[in-house]
N, C-alpha and C positions, 0 to 999 in steps of 0.2 A: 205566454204573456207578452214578449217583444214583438212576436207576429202582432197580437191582435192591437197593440200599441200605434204598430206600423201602418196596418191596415184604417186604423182609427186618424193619425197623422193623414195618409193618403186621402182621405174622404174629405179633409177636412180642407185640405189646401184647395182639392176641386170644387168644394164649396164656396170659398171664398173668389174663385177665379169665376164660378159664376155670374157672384153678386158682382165683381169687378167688370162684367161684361153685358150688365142690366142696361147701360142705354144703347149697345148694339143691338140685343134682344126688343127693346121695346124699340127701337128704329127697323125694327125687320132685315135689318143688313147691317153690314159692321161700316162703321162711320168714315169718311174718306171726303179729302180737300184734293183740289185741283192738281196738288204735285204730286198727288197718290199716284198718274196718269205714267207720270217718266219712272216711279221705282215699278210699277208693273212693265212696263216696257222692259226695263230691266231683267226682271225676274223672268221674262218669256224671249228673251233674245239676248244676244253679247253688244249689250249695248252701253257704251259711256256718255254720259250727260254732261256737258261743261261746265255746271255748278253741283252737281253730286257727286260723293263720291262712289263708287261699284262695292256698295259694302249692304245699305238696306234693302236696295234691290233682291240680291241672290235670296235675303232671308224670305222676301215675299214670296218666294217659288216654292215655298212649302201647299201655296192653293194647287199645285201639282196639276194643271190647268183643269181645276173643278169650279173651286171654289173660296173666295177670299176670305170665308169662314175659319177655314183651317189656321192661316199665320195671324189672325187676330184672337182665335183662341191660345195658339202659340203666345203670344203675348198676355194674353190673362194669367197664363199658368207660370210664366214666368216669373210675373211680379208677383200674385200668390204665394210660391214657393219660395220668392227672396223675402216674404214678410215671413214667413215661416221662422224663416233662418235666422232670422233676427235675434231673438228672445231663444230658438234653439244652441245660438251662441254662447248663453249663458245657462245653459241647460234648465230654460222655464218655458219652454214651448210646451204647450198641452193645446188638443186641439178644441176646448172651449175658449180659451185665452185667445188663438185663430179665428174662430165666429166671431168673436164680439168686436177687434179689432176690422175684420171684413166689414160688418154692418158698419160701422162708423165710417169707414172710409165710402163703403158704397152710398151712404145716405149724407154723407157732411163733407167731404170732397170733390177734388175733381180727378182725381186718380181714375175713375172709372170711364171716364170721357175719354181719356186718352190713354187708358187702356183696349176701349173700344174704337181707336181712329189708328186706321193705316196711314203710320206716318213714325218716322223716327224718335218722336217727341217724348214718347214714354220710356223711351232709354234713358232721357236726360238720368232720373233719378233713380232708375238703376243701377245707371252710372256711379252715384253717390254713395248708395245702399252698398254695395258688392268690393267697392272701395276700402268701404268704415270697416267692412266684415274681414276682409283678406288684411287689413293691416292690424284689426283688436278680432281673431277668430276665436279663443274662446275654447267650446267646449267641440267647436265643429271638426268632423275628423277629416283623413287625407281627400275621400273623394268629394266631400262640399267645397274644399278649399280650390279641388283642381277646378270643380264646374265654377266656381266663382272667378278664377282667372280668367278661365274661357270665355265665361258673358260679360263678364268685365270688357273684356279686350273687343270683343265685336259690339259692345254698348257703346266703346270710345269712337271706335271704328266706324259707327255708323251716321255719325254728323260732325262735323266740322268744331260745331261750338261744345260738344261732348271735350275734345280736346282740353280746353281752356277749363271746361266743369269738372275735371281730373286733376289738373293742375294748381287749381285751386285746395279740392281737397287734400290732396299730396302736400302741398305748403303746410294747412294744420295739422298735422297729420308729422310732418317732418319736427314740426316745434313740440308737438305733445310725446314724440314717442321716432326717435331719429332712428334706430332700428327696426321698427317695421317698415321703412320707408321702401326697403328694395321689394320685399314682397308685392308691397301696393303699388307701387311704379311699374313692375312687371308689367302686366295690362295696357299702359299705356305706352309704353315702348315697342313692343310689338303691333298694336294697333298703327300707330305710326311707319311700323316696317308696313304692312297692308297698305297703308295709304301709297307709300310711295312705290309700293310694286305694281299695286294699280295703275296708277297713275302713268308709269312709264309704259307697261304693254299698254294702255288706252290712250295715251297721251303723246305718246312719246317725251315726256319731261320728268325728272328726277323732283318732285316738288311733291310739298303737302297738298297743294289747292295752284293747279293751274292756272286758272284765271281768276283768282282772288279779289286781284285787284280792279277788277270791274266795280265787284260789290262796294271795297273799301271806298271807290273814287266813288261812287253812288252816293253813299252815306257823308260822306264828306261835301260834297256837293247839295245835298238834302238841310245841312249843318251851317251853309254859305262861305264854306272855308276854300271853297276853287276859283269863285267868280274873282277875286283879288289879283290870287296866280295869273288867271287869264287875263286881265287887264297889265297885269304889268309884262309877261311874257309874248304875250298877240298883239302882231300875226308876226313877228319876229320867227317864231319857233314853229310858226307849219302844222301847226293840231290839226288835224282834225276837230278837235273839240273846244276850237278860236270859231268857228261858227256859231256855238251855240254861246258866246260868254253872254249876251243880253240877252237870251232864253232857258236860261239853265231850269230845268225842272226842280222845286223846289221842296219835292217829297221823291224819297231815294225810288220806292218801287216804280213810280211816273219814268226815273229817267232808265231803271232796268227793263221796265216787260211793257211801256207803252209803243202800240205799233209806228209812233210817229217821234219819240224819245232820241236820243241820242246811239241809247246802246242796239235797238232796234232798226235804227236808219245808216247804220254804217256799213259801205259798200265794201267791207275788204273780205268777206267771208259769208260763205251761206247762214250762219251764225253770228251774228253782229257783234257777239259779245268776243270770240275768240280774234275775229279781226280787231277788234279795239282793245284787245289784252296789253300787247304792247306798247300802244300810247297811254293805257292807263297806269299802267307800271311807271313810267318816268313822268305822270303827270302827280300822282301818288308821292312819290321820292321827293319832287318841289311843294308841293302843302306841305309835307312833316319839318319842309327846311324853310321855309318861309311863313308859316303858318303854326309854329308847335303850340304856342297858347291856346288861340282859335281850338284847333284840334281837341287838345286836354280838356278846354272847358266845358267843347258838345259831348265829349265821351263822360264826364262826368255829371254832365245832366241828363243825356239819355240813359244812364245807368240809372239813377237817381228812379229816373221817371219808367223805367222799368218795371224796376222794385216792388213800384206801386199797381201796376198793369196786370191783374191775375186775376181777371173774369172769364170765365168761359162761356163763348159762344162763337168766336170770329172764328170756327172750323166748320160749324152747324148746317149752315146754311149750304143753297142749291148754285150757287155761283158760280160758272164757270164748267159744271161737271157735266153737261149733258154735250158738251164739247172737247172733254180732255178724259174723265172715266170712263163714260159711255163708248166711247171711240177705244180704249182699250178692251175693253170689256166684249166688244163686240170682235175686237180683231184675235183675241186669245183663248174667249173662254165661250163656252154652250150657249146658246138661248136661250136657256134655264135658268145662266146666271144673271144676262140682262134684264131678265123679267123679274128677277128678284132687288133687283136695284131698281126698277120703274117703280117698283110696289112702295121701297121703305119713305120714309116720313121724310129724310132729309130732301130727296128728290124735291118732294112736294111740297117743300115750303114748310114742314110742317114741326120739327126737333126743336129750333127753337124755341116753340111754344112747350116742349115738353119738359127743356132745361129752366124754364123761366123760374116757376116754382121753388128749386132749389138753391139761387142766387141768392139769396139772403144770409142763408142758414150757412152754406161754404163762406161766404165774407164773413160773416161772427166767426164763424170756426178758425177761421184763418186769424184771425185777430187776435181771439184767445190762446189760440194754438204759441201762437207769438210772443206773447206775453208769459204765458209758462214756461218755455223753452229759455228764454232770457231769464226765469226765478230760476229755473233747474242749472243755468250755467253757474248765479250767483252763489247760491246752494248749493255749487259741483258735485250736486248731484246728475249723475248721466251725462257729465259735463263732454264727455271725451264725443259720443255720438251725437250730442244739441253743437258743438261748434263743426264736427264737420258735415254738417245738414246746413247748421248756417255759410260756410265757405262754399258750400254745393249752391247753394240759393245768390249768394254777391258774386259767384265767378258767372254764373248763367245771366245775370244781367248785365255782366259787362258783356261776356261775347255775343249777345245776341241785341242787346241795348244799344251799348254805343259800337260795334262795330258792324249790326246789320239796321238795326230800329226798331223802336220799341212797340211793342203789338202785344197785346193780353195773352193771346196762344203762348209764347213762349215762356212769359214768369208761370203762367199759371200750370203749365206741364210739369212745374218741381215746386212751386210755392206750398204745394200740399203736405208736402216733406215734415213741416214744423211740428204736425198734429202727430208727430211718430213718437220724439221722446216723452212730451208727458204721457200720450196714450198706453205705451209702454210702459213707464213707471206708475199709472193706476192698474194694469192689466194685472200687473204682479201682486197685487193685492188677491187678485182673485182666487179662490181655492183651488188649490188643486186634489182632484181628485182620486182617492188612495181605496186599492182592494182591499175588501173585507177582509178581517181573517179568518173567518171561516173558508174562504174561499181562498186565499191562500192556501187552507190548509189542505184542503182538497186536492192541489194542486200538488204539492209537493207528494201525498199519497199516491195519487195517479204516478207517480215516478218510480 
């Protein structure tokens, strides 16, 4: 009976990683944005990138230079099996309970979008998941606990704002239950050792994030919290970036990746951003001392305005990629696999139209989702899992809201979170289903 239980469990979770991988499937290729370009580079060379860390890279090398099939299935199965785990925490996992959560999230989410897009983003809320599990585990035994450390730790590991998505959790998580606090911190202490090990054989710097402070002075400057600085400190102080105080670009990506930008036009490095690191570090250190209102007030409205931000589609589209994927794609992998990327939908313009449909139904769901999650907290009912979902959901808007800019891709890579605990708490209603006893009885005969 436990075999066939197991084997029952195992069908059940590839079933769901399936469904979780339906708009790959219907896009003919697994979905991919223009920075997919540097973690492939990654994964096919020893390569460090000035604003990545060397952590999502290596996992893309599971395409084992085939096919970038393989680590976006990787990824299906992954979050599959941590939905699993869930409800197997409290020993109610059955795999009908597994289908019917699958179909909901495949058809009323956006879990499956970014479970189908190479790109880090689907970690955010594993991050969260794997979190809630290692600190309330439950009925789970020693070896789910170890792999949950493990993916934990390369989930934190694998983006910069995972960090701060951990941290959060860890916070509620310390106030509901101060003892399981070392287990769940595990994860991110050691992800943290990664970053800086990385960073110094690639870097040569003992730091979380190298040149950080590119991004930060970006965002701050996007916010009009520099041009002040510069007016009162230029040309006294010799910037570099006293040239730009009457041009500042006035949307943060304009002044990182525009070819004619700031951080683009600086002569001190093949890399514009690594030469303007250290003027942006001590340009950085004068906004938080001369500016800390300014500052607090954009970080609290683009958090705000975050929040709000969890539509998908700004990954969909062909922008960009027939210059940055194609270009990898061509330098790593088969012919076979370029022709499978010409063929799919997003190439052509055409995913978009295919997510169109479902925009509606994911906004009610999110809505509702929201609204239960907040009755289940009042009602502490599942109280313990709805708040740290909601701390996973306000830590991810701050780090990616006010300290990079708010863009729908990132609320909407965890905003789907909320539809977990009430789904859960109807799931359990559902029967579970018990052997006959006749067929027991047979069983125990056969012995």
């Amino acid at each position: 009976m436990g075999q066939v239980r197991s084997v029952q469990a195992a069908a059940s979770v590839l079933a769901v990683a399936l469904m979780l991988a339906w708009p790959a499937l219907v896009n003919v290729y697994p979905i991919v944005f223009s920075d997919t370009y540097a973690f492939i580079d990654q994964a096919s060379r020893p390569l460090m990138v000035w604003d990545k860390p060397w952590t999502y890279g290596p996992f893309l090398a599971l395409h084992g230079g085939t096919t970038l099939w393989l680590p976006m299935a990787g990824q299906a199965l992954i979050l599959s099996h941590l939905l699993w785990l869930l409800p197997a925490s409290r020993a109610a996992a059955t795999p009908l309970r597994h289908l019917l959560l699958g179909v909901l999230l495949a058809a009323g989410s956006a879990a499956p979008w970014f479970a189908s897009l190479l790109m880090p983003d689907v970690f955010a809320p594993v991050t969260v998941i794997a979190l809630y599990l290692l600190a309330f585990p439950g009925a789970l035994g020693a070896w789910q606990r170890g792999w949950l450390a493990g993916l934990a730790t390369a989930a934190i590991a694998f983006h910069l704002s995972h960090l701060i998505v951990a941290a959060g959790c860890l916070a509620v998580i310390l106030a509901m239950q101060p003892r399981a606090v070392p287990r769940a911190a595990l994860p991110l202490g050691l992800a943290l050792v990664i970053l800086l090990v990385t960073n110094v054989i690639g870097h040569s710097r003992l730091t979380i994030s190298p040149y950080g402070a590119v991004h930060a002075l970006a965002r701050m400057a996007a916010d009009g919290n520099v041009a002040p600085v510069l007016t009162r400190e230029c040309p006294a102080r010799g910037w570099y970036l006293c040239a730009w105080r009457d041009r500042l670009p006035t949307d943060s990506d304009a002044f990182l990746w525009a070819p004619d930008g700031p951080v683009s036009s600086h002569p001190g490095h093949a890399i514009g951003a690594i030469g303007f690191a250290a003027e942006a570090d001590v340009i950085v250190g004068q906004v938080l001392r001369q500016e800390p209102l300014g500052v607090l007030r954009a970080a609290l409205a683009n958090t705000a305005r975050q929040l709000l931000l969890v539509t998908v589609g700004d990954t969909l589209g062909p922008d960009w990629l027939d210059v940055t994927v194609l270009k990898a794609l061509r330098a790593y992998f088969p012919p076979e696999e370029q022709a499978r990327f010409l063929a799919a939908r997003q190439i052509n313009g055409k995913l978009p139209g295919v997510a169109a449909p479902f925009l509606p139904l994911l906004a009610a769901l999110l809505l509702l989702g929201t609204v239960a999650s907040v009755a289940l907290i009042l009602s502490r009912a599942d109280r313990r899992f709805t708040l740290v979902v909601l701390a996973g959901l306000l830590a991810n808007a701050v780090a990616t809201g006010a300290l990079s800019g708010p863009h729908d891709r990132y609320q909407a890579r965890i905003a789907w979170l909320v539809l977990l605990p009430p789904a859960l708490a109807l799931l359990r209603s559902v029967p579970t289903p018990r052997p006959r006893p006749e067929t027991c009885g047979r069983v125990a005969r056969s012995r």
